[in-house]
C-alpha positions in Angstrom: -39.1 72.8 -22.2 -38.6 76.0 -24.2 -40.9 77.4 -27.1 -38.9 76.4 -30.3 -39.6 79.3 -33.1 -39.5 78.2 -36.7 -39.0 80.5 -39.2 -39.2 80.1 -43.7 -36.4 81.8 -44.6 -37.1 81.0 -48.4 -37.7 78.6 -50.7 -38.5 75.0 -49.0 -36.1 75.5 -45.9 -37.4 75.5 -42.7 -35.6 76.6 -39.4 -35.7 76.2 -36.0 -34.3 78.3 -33.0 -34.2 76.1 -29.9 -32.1 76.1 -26.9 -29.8 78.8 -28.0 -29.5 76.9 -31.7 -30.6 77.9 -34.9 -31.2 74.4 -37.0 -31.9 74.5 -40.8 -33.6 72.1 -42.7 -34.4 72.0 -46.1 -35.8 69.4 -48.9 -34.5 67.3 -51.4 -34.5 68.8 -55.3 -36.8 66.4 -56.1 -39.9 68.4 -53.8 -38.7 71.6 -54.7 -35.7 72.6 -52.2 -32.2 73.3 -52.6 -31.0 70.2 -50.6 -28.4 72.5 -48.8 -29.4 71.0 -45.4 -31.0 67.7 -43.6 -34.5 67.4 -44.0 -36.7 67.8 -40.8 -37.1 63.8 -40.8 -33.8 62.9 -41.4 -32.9 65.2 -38.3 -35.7 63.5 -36.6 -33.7 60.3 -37.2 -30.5 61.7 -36.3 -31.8 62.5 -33.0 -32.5 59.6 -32.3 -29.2 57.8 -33.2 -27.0 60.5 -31.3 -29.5 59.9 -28.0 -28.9 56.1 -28.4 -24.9 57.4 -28.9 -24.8 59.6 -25.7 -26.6 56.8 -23.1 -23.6 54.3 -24.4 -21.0 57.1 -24.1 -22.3 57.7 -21.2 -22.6 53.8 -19.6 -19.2 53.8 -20.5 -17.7 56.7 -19.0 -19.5 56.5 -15.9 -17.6 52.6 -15.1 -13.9 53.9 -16.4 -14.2 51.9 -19.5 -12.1 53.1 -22.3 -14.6 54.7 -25.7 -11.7 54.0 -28.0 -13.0 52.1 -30.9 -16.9 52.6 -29.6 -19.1 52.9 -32.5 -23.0 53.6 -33.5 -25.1 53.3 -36.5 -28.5 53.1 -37.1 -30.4 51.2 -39.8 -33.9 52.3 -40.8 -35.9 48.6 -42.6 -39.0 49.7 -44.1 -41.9 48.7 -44.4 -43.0 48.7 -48.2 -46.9 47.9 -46.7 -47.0 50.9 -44.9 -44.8 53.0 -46.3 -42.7 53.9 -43.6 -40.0 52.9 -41.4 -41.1 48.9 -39.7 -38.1 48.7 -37.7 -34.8 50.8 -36.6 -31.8 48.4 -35.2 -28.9 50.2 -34.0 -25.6 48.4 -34.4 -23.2 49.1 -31.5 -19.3 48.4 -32.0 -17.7 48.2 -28.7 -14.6 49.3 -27.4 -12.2 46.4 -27.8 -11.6 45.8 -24.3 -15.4 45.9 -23.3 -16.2 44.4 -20.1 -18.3 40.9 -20.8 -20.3 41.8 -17.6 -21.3 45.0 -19.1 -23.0 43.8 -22.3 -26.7 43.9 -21.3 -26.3 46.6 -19.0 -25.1 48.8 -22.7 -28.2 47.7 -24.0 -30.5 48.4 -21.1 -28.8 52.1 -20.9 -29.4 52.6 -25.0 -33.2 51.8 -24.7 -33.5 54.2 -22.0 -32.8 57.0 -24.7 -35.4 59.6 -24.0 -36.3 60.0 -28.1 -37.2 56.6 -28.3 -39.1 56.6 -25.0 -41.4 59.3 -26.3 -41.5 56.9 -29.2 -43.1 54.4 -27.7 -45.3 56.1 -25.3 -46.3 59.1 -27.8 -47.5 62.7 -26.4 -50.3 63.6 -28.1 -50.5 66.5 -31.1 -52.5 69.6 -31.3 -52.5 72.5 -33.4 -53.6 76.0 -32.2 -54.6 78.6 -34.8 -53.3 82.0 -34.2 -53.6 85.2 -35.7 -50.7 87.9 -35.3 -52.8 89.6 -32.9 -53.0 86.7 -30.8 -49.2 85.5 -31.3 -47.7 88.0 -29.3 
């Protein structure tokens, strides 16, 4: 994969420039920002609903079956212990002519979603310190 450049182009917002795309994040008024844009966990969260979204588009396209009337959301259950998300459960609305033989086979293709993969099998995190000498 490509680098991804982030840039602070002022006050709390963050961007990124990645394949071609600049994305813009920034915070909520409550932690300082101007809340003109998602924050960087909320697009964290998107990505991970529109992945789930594209492996059912996909599923469906690739047998003929109509995506009229196909619908996704997610629903993030925390977990007041550990202060963070305990469970996400994505609620699928199928098409209304969906194919009963296809049912598990929608499910199966949603959990192959590659953000959730590297969810569950984690990469690991590093941080290398730089100087602008050494940046170039």
């Amino acid at each position: 994969m490509e680098k991804i450049e982030v840039s602070f182009p002022g006050g709390k917002c963050i961007d990124a420039q990645v394949g071609g795309f600049h994305i813009h994040t920034d915070q909520p008024t409550k932690y300082g920002g101007d809340a003109s844009a998602p924050t960087p966990f909320e697009l964290f969260l998107a990505s991970l609903a529109t992945c789930a979204g594209i492996f059912a588009w996909n599923f469906c396209e690739t047998r003929n079956i109509s995506r009229e009337g196909l619908g996704l959301h997610m629903e993030c259950i925390d977990d007041e212990k550990l202060k963070m998300i305990g469970e996400i459960r994505f609620h699928l609305v199928l098409p209304q002519d969906f194919p009963e033989k296809y049912r598990d086979g929608i499910v199966r293709a949603m959990e192959q979603c590659t953000v959730k993969r590297h969810m569950q099998q984690s990469p690991g995190f590093s941080v290398v310190l730089e100087t602008p000498e050494t940046s170039a």
